[in-house]
ZAMARGU-4260 file (C-alpha; in steps of 0.2 Angstrom, whole numbers, plus 5000, padded with zeros to 4 digits):
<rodrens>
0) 5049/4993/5260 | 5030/4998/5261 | 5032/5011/5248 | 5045/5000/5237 | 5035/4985/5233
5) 5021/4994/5225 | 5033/5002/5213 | 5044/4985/5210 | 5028/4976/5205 | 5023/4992/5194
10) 5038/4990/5187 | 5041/4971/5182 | 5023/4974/5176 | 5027/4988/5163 | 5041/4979/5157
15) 5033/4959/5154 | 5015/4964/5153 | 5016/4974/5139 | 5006/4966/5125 | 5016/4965/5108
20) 5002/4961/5096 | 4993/4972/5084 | 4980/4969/5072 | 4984/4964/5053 | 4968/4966/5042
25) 4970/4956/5025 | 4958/4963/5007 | 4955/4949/4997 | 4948/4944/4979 | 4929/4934/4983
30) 4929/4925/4965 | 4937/4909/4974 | 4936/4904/4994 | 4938/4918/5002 | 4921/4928/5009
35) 4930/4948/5012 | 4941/4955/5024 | 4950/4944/5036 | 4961/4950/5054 | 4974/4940/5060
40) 4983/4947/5078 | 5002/4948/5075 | 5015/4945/5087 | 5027/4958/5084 | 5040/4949/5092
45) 5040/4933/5086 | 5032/4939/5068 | 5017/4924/5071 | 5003/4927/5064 | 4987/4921/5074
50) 4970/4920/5078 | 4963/4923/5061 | 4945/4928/5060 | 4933/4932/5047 | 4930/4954/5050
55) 4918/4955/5039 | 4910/4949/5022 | 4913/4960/5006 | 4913/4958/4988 | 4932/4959/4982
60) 4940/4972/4996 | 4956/4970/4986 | 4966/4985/4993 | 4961/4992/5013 | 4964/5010/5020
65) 4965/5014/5039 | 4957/5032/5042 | 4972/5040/5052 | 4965/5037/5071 | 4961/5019/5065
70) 4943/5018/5069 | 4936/5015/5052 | 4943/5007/5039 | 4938/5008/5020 | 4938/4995/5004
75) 4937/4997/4986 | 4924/4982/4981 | 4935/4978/4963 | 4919/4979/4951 | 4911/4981/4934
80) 4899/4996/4944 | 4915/5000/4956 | 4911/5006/4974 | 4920/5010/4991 | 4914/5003/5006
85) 4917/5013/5024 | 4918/5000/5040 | 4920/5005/5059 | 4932/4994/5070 | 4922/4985/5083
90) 4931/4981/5101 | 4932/4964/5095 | 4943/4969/5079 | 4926/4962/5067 | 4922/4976/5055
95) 4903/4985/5052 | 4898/4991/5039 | 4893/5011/5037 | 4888/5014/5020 | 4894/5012/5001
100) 4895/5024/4990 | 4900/5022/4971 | 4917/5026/4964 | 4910/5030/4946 | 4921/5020/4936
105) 4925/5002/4933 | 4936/4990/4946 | 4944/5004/4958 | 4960/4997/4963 | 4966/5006/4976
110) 4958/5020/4991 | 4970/5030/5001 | 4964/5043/5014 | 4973/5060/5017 | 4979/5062/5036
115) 4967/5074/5041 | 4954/5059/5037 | 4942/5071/5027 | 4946/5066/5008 | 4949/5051/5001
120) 4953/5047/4982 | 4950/5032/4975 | 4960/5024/4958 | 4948/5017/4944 | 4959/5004/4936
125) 4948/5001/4920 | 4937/5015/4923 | 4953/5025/4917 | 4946/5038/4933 | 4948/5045/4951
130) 4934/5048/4964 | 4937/5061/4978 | 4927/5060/4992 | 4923/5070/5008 | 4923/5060/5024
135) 4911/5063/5041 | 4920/5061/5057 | 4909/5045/5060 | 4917/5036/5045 | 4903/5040/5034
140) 4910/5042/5016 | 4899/5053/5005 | 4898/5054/4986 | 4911/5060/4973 | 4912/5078/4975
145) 4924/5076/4961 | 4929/5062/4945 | 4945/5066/4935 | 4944/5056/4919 | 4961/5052/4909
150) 4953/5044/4897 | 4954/5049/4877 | 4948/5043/4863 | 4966/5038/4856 | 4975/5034/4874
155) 4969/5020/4885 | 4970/5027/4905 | 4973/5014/4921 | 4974/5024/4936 | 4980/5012/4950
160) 4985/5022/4963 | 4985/5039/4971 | 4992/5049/4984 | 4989/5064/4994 | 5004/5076/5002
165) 4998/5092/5010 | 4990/5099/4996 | 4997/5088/4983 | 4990/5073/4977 | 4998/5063/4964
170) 4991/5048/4952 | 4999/5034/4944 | 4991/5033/4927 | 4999/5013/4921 | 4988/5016/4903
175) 4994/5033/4902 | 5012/5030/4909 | 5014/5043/4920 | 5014/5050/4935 | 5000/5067/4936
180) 5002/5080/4950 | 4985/5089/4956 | 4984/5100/4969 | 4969/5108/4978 | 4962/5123/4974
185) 4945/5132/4978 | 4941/5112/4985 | 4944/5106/4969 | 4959/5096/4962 | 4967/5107/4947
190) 4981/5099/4937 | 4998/5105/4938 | 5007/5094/4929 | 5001/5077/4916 | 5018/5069/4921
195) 5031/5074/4936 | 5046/5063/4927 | 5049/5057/4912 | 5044/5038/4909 | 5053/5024/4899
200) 5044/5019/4884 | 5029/5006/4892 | 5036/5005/4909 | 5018/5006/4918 | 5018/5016/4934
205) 5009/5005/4947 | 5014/5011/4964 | 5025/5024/4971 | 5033/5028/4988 | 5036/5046/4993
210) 5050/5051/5005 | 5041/5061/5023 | 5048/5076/5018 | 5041/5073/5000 | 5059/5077/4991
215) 5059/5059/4983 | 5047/5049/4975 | 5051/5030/4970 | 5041/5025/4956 | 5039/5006/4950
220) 5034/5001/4937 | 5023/4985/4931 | 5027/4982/4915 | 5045/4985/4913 | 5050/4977/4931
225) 5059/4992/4936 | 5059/5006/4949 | 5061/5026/4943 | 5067/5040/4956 | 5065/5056/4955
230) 5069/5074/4967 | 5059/5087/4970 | 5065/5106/4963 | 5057/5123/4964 | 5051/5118/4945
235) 5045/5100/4951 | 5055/5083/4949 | 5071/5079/4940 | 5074/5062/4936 | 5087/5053/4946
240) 5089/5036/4937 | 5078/5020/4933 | 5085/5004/4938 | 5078/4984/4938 | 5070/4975/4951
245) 5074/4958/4945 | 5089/4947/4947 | 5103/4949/4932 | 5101/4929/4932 | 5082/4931/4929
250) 5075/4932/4912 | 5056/4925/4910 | 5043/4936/4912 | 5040/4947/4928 | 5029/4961/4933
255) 5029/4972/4949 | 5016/4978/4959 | 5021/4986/4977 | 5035/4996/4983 | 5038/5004/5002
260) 5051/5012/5010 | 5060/5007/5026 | 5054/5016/5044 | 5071/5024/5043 | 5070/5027/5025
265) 5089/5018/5021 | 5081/5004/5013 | 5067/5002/4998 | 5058/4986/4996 | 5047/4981/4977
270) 5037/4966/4972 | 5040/4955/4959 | 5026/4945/4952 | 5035/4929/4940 | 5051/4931/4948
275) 5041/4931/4965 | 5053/4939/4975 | 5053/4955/4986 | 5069/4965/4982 | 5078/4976/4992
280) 5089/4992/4988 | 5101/5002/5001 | 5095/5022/4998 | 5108/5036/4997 | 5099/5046/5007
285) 5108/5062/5000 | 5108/5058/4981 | 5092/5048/4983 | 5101/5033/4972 | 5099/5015/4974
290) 5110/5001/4976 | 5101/4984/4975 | 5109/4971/4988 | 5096/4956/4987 | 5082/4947/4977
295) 5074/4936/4989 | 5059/4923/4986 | 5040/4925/4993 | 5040/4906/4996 | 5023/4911/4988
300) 5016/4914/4970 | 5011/4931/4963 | 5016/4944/4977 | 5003/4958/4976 | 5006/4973/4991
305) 5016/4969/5007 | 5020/4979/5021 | 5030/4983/5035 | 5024/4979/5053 | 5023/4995/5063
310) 5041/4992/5072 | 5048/4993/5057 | 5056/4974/5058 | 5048/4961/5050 | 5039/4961/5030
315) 5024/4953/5025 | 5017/4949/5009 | 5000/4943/5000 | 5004/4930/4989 | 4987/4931/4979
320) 4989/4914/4969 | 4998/4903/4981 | 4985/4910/4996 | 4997/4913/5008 | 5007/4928/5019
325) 5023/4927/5020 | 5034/4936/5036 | 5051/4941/5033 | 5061/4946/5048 | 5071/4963/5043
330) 5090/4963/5047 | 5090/4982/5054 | 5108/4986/5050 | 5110/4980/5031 | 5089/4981/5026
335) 5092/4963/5021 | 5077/4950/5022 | 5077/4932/5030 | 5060/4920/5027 | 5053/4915/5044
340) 5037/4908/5040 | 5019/4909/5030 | 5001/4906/5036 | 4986/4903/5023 | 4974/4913/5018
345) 4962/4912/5001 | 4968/4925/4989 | 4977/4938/4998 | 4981/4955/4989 | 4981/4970/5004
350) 4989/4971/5020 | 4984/4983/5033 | 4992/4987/5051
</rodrens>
């Protein structure tokens, strides 16, 4: 008995002293109540949102990036004279300020870090440009080692988002419709291709969602409220298909912003801003088609991003106009969602874990 108690007590601990929360970061517009980036502690249980604090003031952090060991965090600030801001992640979860640099274009709308942690790119909406920047292992972001420009003098260019995959990095152009594919070369990004698919006429590439292994990207788009696939090929990507977000009942005005696969990858989730609703395709993981089986409410008014906690069960979303999050508990076997509750919070637009 000597030698078993220790390990019972180890034991029972391990299994009801384990702490289910992790930190939720939220970026924010600054034009109404709110003062920059806020953290809320999430159960990851229950879903409850709690303990909400102010991590630090910024002007406008409307999209947030983890570096990939999650000490630093970086912010677009969503300007005329458009810069990126580098934070460490104090014990206490508040955020300090490293250094800001400028994104050398107008209201950058989007940062994204690569998973080494040295690069990051950063989308100038209105700018019509990219920044690439090199990154210091203490966080510190230096300036752009590199500006792509879309812009012409007949095409009007909004880059809103980019990602990097090994030594790809791809750029969804809304002004331009299309998605562009870089890849690096002498530490340079050299274009490889000025679309990887085929758009519909004014469909407006927002976001996009690659698979892990990179053989499928998922495309929405804005302005047409609609999601394109496509598969990667010796030759680059053949188009799949392009199907609606919305409701067949629904036909008023909508336009989508975020879109993220499911931990497993069964399941893809978009935005809808108008019809307000998250909605939810099952994913042939073979043919990479969808099949949509739900359009569900925000309880909310203008979803912007949402995200998956990091177990994978429960979606949350940034209802900028209403100021609210809304948590969605996940069914694991049919991808389907069901509303559990929202928490306030002054125009919410990014949301970090």
């Amino acid at each position: 008995m000597t030698f078993k108690l220790p390990l019972l007590c180890l034991t029972i601990c391990l299994l009801n002293c384990t702490n289910p929360s992790t930190s939720l970061y939220v970026g924010t517009y600054t034009d109404e109540d709110s003062e920059g980036i806020y953290q809320f502690e999430f159960n990851s249980e229950t879903g409850e949102l709690n303990k909400k604090q102010l991590a630090t003031t910024s002007e406008n952090p409307s999209f947030i990036s983890y570096s990939p060991d999650k000490n630093h965090i970086y912010a677009v600030n969503e300007n005329e004279n458009g810069t990126i801001s580098a934070f460490k992640v104090e014990d206490d979860k508040t955020l300090t300020l490293i250094n800001k640099v400028s994104t050398q274009g107008a209201h950058p709308c989007h940062v994204t870090i690569n998973k080494q942690g040295d690069k990051a790119v950063v989308s100038n909406y209105t700018g019509g440009n990219f920044s690439l920047h090199t990154v210091e292992n203490n966080g510190i972001l230096n300036e752009a080692f590199q500006v792509i420009n879309h812009k012409t003098d007949s095409l009007i260019s909004h880059v809103h988002s980019a990602q990097f995959f090994n030594e790809d990095l791809y750029v969804a152009d809304l002004g331009l419709n299309a998605v562009f594919n870089y890849q690096l070369s002498n530490n340079n990004y050299k274009l490889v291709s000025p679309s990887i698919v085929k758009m519909e006429n004014n469909a407006g590439p927002r976001h996009f969602s690659l698979t892990k292994d990179g053989k499928f990207i998922y495309i929405i788009n804005e302005l047409s409220s609609t999601i394109t696939s496509a598969k990667k090929t010796k030759n680059g990507f053949e188009f799949i298909e392009t199907v609606s977000t919305l409701a067949d009942a629904f036909k008023e005005k909508s336009y989508c912003a975020d879109i993220h696969l499911s931990k497993d990858e069964q399941f893809l989730y978009g935005s809808n801003r108008g019809e307000n609703s998250i909605v939810v395709f099952k994913r042939d993981i073979t043919s990479g088609k969808l099949n949509k089986i739900q359009n569900i409410r925000v309880h909310g008014d203008w979803p912007r991003n949402f995200t998956l906690d990091p177990t994978g069960r429960f979606l949350l979303v940034a209802n900028q106009k209403s100021h609210n999050i809304s948590v969605f508990k996940i069914d694991g076997a049919t991808g389907k969602l069901n509303f559990l509750h929202s928490v306030e919070i002054p125009s919410p637009v990014c949301l970090l874990f």
